[in-house]
N, C-alpha and C positions, 0 to 999 in steps of 0.2 A: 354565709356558707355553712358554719356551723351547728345554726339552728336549723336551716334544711337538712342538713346532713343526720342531726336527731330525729329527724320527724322520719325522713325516708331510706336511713339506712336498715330499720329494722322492717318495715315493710319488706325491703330489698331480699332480707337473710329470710324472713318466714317464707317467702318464694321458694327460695332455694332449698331450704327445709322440705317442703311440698313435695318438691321436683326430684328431690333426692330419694323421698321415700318412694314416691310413682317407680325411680328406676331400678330400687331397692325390690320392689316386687314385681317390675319387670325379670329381673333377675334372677331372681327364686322360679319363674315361670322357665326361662331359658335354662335356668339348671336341670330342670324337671324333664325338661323334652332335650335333652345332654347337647343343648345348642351351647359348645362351650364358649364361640370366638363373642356370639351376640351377650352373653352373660356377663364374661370380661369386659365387653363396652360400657353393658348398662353399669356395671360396679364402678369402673372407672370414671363414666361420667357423675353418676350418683355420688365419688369420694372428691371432683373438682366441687360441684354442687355445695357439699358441705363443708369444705374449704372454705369458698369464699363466702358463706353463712358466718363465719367461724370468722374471719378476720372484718366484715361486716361491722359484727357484733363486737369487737376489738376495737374497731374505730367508734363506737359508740360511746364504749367506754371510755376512751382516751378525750374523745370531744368531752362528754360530760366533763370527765376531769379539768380539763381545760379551762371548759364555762364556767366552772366554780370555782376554779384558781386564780381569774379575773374578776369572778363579783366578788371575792375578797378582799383584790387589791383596790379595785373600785370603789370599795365600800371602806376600806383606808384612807383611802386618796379624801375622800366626802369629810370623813369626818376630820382630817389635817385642814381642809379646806374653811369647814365651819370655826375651827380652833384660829385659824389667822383670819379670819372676820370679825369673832370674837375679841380676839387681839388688838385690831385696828378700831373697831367698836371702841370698846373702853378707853385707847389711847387717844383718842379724837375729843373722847368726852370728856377726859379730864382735861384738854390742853383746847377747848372752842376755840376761844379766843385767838391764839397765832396758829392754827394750820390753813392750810390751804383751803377757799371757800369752798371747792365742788370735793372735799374731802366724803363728807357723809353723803353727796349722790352714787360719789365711786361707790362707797359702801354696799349702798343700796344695790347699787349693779351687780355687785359679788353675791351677793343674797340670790338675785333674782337667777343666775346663771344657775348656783348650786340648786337653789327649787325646778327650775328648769330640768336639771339632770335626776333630782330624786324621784321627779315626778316617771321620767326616764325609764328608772332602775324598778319601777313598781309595775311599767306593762308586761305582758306576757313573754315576749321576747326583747329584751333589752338591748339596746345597739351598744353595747360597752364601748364601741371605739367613740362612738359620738358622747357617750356619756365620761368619757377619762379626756377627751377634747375639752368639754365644755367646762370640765373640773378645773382641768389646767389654765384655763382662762379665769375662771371665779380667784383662783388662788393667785396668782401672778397681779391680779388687778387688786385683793387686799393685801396683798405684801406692798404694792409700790404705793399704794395706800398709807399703808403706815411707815414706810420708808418716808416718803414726800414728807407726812405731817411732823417726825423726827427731827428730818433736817428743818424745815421750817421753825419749829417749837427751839432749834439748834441755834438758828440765825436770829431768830428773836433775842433768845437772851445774849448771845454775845453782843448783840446791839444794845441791848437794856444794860447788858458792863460796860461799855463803852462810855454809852452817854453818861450813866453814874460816873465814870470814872473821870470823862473831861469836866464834869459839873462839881467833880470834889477838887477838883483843879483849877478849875476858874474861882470857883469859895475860897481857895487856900490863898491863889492870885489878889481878891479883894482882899481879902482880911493882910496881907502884905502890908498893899498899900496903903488899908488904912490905919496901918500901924505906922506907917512912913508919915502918912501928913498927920498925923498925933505930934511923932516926933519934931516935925518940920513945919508946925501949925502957922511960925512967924512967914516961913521962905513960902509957901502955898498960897496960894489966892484961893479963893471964897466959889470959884467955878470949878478947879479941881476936884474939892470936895463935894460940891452937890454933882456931878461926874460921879463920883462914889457912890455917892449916894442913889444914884440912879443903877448903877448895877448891882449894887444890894438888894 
């Protein structure tokens, strides 16, 4: 609506413009032959005429203003959008190994949306609503992007403490023991300790 409204609101006002002058020297003509009722019409009609020329051109304005206080926020929104692509980018790459495997396709999807929308923002008239949709989708898909591979890269390692930690436990466990049948070498049989020796 917008973008029709630039294209055909000033066509709309130069009409009126036109029309106003015609009755603008209809009127001089009715003054001349002192038709005064017909003169007042033409003037009155001729000052609605330029009125709505006048608020026309008002709404032109305010649209413009509009469309460009959108392709601002739009063109925010793009580049917040590339910044947590970026973000999930780099954090994927340092942590391959434990994120989630369709990590870097998600990526790849955030990429193509946001291309999708620049490409968008570069036609003639730009469907901004369709282009701050499709933004919000790019961005939401590399946030949980790199939200997912976080906790992933989170659960890895508390896993990798864990097991270090029962495996310095189970070590602490042998080395016990095998200090027990040191000590208790006479009271042990000879399968005990190779038992030991198997979990060493």
């Amino acid at each position: 609506a917008s973008w029709n409204e630039l294209e055909s609101n000033p066509a709309r006002a130069r009409e009126n413009v036109v029309r106003a002058s015609k009755l603008l020297k209809q009127a001089e003509a009715f003054l001349q032959s002192q038709d005064w009722d017909q003169a007042d019409g033409a003037i009155d009609n001729a000052t609605l005429a330029l009125q709505e020329a006048e608020t026309l051109c008002q709404s032109v304005s305010e649209r413009q203003t509009a469309l460009e206080g959108v392709a601002k926020q739009v063109q925010e929104l793009a580049s917040k959008v590339l910044e947590a692509i970026e973000a999930a980018t780099v954090y994927v790459g340092q942590h391959d190994a434990d994120v989630p495997e369709n990590a870097e396709e998600q990526i790849e999807g955030a990429k193509i949306l946001l291309r999708s929308a620049q490409d968008e923002l570069e036609t003639e008239r730009p469907d901004y609503l369709l282009v701050s949709k499709t933004l919000a989708r790019a961005i939401k898909m590399a946030g949980e992007v790199l939200q997912n591979s976080k906790n992933a890269v989170l659960r890895m390692s508390q896993a990798k403490t864990l097991a270090e930690s029962e495996l310095e436990g189970a070590s602490r466990a042998v080395k016990r023991a095998d200090a027990y049948l040191d000590d208790h070498r006479r009271d042990v049989d000879t399968d005990a300790r190779d038992l030991l020796e198997v979990a060493e």
